[in-house]
Biopython code that builds the backbone (N, CA, C, O; Angstrom):
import numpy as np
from Bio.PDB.StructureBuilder import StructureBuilder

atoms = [
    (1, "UNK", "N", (23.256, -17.225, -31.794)),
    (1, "UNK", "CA", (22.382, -18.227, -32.364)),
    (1, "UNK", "C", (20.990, -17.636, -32.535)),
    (1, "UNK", "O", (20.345, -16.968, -31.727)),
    (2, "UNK", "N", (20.704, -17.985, -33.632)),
    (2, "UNK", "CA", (18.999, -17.270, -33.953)),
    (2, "UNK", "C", (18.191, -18.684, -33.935)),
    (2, "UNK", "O", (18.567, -19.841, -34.128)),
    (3, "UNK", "N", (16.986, -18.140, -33.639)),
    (3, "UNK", "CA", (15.756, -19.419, -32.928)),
    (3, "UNK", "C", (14.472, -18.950, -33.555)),
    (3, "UNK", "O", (14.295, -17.764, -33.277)),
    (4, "UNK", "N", (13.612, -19.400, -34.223)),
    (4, "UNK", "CA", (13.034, -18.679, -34.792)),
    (4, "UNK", "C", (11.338, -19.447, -34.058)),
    (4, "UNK", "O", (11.453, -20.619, -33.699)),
    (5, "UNK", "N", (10.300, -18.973, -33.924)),
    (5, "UNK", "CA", (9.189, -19.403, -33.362)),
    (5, "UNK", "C", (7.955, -19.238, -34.127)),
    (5, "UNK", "O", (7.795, -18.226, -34.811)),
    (6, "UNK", "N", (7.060, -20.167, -34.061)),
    (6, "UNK", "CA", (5.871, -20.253, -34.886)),
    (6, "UNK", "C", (4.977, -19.670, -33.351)),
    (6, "UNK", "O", (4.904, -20.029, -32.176)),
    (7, "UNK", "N", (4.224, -18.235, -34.494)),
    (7, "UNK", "CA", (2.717, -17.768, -33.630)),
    (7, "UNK", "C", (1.740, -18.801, -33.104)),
    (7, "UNK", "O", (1.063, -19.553, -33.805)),
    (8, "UNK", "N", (1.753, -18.736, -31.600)),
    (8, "UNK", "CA", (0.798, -19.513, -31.121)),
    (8, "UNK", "C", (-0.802, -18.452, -30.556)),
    (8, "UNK", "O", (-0.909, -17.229, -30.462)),
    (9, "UNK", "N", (-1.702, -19.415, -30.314)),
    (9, "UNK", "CA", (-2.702, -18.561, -30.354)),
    (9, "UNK", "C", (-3.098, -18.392, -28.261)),
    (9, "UNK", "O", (-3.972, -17.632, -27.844)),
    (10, "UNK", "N", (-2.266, -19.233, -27.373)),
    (10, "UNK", "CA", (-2.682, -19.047, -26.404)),
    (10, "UNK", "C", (-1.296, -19.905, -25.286)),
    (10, "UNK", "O", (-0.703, -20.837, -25.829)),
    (11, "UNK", "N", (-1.022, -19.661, -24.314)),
    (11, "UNK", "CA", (0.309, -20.184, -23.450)),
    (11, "UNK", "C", (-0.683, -20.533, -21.834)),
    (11, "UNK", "O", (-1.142, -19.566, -21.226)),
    (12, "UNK", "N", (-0.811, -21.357, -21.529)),
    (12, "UNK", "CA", (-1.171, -21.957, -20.482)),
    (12, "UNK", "C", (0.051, -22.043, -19.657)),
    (12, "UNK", "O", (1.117, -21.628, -20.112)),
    (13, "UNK", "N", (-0.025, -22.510, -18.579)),
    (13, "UNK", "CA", (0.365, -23.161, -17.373)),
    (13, "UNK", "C", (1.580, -22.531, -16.479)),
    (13, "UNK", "O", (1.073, -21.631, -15.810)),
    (14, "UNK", "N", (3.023, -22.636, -16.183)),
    (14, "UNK", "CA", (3.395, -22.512, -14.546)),
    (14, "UNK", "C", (5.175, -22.498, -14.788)),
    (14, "UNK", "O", (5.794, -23.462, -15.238)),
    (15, "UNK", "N", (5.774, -21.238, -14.397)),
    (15, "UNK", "CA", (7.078, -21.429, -14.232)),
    (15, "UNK", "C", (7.439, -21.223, -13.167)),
    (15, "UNK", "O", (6.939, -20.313, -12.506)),
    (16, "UNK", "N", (8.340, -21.950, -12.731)),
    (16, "UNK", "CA", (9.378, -21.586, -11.416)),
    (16, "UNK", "C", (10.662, -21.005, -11.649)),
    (16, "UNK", "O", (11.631, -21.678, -12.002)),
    (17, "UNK", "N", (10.702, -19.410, -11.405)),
    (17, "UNK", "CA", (12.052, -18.995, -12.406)),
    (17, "UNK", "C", (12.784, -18.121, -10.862)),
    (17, "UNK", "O", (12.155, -17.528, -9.986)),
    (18, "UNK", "N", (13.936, -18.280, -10.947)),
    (18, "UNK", "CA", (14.446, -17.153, -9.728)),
    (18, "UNK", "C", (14.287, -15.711, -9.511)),
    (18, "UNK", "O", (14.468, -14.940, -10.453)),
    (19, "UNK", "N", (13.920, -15.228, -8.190)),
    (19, "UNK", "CA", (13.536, -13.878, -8.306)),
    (19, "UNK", "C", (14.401, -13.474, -8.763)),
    (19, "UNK", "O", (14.815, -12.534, -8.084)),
    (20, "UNK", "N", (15.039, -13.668, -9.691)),
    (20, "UNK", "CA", (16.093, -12.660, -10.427)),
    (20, "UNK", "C", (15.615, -11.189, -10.520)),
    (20, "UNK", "O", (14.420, -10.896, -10.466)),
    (21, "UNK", "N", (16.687, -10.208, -10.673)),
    (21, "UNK", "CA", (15.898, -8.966, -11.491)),
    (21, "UNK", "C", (15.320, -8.569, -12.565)),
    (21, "UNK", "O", (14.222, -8.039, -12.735)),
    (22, "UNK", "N", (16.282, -8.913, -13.407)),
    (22, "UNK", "CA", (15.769, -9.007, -14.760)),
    (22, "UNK", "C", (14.942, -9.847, -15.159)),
    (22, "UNK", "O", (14.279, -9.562, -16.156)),
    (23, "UNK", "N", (14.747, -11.111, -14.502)),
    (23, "UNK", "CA", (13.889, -11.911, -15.014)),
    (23, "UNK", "C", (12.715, -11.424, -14.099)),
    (23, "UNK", "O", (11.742, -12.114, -14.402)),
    (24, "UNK", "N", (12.431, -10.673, -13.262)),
    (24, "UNK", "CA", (11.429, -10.258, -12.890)),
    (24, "UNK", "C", (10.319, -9.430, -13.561)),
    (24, "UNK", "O", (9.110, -9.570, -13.747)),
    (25, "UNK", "N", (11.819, -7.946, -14.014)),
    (25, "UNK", "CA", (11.318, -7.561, -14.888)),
    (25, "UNK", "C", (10.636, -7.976, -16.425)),
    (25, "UNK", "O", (9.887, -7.177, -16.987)),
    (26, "UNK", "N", (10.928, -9.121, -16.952)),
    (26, "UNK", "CA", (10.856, -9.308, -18.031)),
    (26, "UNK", "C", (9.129, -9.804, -17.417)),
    (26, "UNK", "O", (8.066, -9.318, -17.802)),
    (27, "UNK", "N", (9.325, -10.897, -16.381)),
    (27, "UNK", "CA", (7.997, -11.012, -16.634)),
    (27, "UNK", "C", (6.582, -10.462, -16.109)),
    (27, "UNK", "O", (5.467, -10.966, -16.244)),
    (28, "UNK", "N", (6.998, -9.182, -15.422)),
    (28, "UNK", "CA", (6.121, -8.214, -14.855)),
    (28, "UNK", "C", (5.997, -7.604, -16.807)),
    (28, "UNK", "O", (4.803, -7.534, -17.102)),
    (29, "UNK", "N", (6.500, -7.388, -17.467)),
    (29, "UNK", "CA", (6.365, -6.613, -18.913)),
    (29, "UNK", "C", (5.297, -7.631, -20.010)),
    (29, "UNK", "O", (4.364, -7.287, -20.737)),
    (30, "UNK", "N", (5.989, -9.168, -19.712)),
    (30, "UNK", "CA", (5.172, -9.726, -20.363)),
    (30, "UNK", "C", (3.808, -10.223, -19.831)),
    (30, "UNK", "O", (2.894, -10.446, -20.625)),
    (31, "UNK", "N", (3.671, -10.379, -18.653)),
    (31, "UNK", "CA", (2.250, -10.455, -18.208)),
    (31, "UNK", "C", (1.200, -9.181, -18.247)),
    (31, "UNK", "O", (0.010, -9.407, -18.024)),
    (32, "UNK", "N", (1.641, -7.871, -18.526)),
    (32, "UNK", "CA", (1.108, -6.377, -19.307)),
    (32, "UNK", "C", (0.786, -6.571, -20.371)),
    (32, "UNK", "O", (-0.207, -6.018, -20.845)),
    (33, "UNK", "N", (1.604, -7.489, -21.108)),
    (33, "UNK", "CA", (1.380, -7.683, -22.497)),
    (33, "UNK", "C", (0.141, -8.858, -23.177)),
    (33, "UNK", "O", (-0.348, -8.912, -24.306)),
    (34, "UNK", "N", (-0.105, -9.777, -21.860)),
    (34, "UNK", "CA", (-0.691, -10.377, -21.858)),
    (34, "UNK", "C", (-2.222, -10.161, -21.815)),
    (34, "UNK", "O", (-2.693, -9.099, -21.409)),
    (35, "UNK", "N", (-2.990, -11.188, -22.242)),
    (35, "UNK", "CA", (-4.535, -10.851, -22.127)),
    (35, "UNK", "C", (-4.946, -12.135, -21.020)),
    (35, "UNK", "O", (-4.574, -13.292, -21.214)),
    (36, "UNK", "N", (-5.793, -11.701, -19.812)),
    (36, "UNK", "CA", (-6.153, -12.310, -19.115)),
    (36, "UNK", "C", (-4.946, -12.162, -17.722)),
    (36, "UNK", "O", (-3.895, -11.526, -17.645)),
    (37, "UNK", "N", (-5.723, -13.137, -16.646)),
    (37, "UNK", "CA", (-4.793, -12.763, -15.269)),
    (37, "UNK", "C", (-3.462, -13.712, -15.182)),
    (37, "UNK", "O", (-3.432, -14.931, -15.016)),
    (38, "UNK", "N", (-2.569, -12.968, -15.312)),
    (38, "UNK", "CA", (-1.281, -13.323, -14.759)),
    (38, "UNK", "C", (-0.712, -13.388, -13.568)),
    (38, "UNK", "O", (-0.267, -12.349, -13.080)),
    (39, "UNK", "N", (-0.607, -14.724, -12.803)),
    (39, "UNK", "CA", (0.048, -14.458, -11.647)),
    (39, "UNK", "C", (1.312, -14.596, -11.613)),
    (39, "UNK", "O", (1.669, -15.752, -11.845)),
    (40, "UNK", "N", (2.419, -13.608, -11.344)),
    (40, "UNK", "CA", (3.802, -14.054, -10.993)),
    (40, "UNK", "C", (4.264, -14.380, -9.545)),
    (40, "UNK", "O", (3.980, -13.455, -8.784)),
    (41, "UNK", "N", (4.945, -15.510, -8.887)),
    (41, "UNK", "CA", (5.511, -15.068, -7.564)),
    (41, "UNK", "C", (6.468, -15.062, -7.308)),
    (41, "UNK", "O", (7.099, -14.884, -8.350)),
    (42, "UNK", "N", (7.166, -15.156, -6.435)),
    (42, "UNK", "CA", (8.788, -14.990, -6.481)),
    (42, "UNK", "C", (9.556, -13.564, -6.965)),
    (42, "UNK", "O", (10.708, -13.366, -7.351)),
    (43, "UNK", "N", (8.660, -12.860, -6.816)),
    (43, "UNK", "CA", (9.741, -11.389, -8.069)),
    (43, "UNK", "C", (10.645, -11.164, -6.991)),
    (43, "UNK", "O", (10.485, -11.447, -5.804)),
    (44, "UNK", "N", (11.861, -10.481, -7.694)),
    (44, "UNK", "CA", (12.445, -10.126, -6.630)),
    (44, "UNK", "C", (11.998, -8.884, -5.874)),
    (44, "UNK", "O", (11.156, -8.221, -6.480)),
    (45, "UNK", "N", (12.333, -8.470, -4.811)),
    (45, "UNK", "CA", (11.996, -7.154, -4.128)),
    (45, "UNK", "C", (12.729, -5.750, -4.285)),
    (45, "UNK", "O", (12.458, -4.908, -3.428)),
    (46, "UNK", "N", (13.508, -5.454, -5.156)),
    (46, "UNK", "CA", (14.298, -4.859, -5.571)),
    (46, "UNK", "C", (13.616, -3.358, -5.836)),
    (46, "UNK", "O", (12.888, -3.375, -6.828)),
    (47, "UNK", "N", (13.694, -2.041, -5.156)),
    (47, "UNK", "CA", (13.492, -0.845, -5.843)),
    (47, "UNK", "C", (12.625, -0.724, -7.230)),
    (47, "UNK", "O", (11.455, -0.445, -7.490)),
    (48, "UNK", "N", (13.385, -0.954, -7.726)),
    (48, "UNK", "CA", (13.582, -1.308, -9.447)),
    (48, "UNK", "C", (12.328, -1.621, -9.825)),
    (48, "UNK", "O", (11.438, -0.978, -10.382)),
    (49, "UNK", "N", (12.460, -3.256, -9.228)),
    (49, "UNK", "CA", (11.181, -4.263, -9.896)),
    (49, "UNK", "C", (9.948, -3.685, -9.293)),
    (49, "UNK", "O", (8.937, -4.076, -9.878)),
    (50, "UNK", "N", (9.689, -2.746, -8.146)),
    (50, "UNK", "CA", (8.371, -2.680, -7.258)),
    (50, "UNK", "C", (8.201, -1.143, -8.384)),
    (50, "UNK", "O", (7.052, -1.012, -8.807)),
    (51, "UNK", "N", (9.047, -0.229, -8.781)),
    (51, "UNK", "CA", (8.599, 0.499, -9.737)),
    (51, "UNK", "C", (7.862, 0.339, -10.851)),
    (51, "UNK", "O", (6.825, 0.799, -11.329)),
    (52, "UNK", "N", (9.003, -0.737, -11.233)),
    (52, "UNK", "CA", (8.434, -1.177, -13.028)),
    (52, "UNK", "C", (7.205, -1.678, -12.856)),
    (52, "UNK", "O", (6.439, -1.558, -13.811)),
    (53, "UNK", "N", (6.621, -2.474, -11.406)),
    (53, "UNK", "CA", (5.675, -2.807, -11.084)),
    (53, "UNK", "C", (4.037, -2.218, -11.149)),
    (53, "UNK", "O", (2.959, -2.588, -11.616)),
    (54, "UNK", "N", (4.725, -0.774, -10.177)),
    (54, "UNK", "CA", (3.563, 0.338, -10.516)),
    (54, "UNK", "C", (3.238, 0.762, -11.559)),
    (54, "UNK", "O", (2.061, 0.995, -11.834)),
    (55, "UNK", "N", (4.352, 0.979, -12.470)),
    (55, "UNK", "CA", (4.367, 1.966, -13.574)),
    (55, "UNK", "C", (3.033, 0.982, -14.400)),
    (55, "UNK", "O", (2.160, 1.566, -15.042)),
    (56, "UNK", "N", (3.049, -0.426, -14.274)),
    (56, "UNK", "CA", (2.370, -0.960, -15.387)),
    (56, "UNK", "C", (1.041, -1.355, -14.772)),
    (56, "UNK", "O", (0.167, -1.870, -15.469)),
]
sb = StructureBuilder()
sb.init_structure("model")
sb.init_model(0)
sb.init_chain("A")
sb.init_seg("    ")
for serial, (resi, resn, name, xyz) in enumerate(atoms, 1):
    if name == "N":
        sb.init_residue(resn, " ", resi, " ")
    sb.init_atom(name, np.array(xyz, "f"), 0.0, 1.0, " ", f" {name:<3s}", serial, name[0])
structure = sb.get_structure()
Protein backbone atom coordinates (compact mmCIF):
# COMPACT_ATOMS: atom_id res chain seq x y z
CA UNK A 1 0.00 0.00 0.00
CA UNK A 2 1.41 3.47 -0.93
CA UNK A 3 0.52 6.57 1.47
CA UNK A 4 1.49 9.55 0.19
CA UNK A 5 2.19 12.83 2.67
CA UNK A 6 1.92 16.55 2.34
CA UNK A 7 5.38 18.64 3.50
CA UNK A 8 4.87 19.97 6.82
CA UNK A 9 6.88 22.82 8.08
CA UNK A 10 7.38 21.66 11.86
CA UNK A 11 6.24 18.17 14.19
CA UNK A 12 5.70 18.96 17.83
CA UNK A 13 4.92 16.79 20.68
CA UNK A 14 5.40 12.96 22.34
CA UNK A 15 5.50 9.23 21.40
CA UNK A 16 5.42 6.24 23.47
CA UNK A 17 6.88 3.57 21.11
CA UNK A 18 8.61 0.17 22.41
CA UNK A 19 12.25 -0.04 22.93
CA UNK A 20 12.19 -1.99 19.98
CA UNK A 21 15.43 -2.17 17.91
CA UNK A 22 14.63 -1.02 14.95
CA UNK A 23 12.36 1.35 16.07
CA UNK A 24 15.08 2.67 18.12
CA UNK A 25 17.14 2.89 15.47
CA UNK A 26 14.87 4.63 13.24
CA UNK A 27 14.38 7.18 15.75
CA UNK A 28 17.93 7.85 16.98
CA UNK A 29 18.37 8.58 12.69
CA UNK A 30 15.44 10.73 12.61
CA UNK A 31 16.06 12.92 15.53
CA UNK A 32 19.90 13.56 13.54
CA UNK A 33 17.84 14.54 10.95
CA UNK A 34 16.04 16.78 12.87
CA UNK A 35 16.56 20.53 13.71
CA UNK A 36 16.36 21.38 17.33
CA UNK A 37 16.50 19.00 20.67
CA UNK A 38 15.16 15.67 20.45
CA UNK A 39 14.50 13.68 23.34
CA UNK A 40 14.04 9.90 22.90
CA UNK A 41 13.46 7.43 25.94
CA UNK A 42 12.92 4.03 26.11
CA UNK A 43 15.64 2.96 23.31
CA UNK A 44 16.44 -0.24 23.58
CA UNK A 45 19.94 -1.16 25.07
CA UNK A 46 21.12 -3.28 22.48
CA UNK A 47 25.01 -3.19 21.18
CA UNK A 48 23.68 -2.07 17.99
CA UNK A 49 21.46 0.86 19.08
CA UNK A 50 24.33 2.36 21.70
CA UNK A 51 26.63 2.33 18.38
CA UNK A 52 24.31 3.81 15.92
CA UNK A 53 24.00 6.09 18.88
CA UNK A 54 27.64 7.29 18.95
CA UNK A 55 28.20 7.19 15.44
CA UNK A 56 25.57 10.16 15.16
Amino acid sequence: MMQSFNKIKSVNGSLNLPGDKSISHRALMISAMAEGESVITNLSDGEDVKSTHKCL
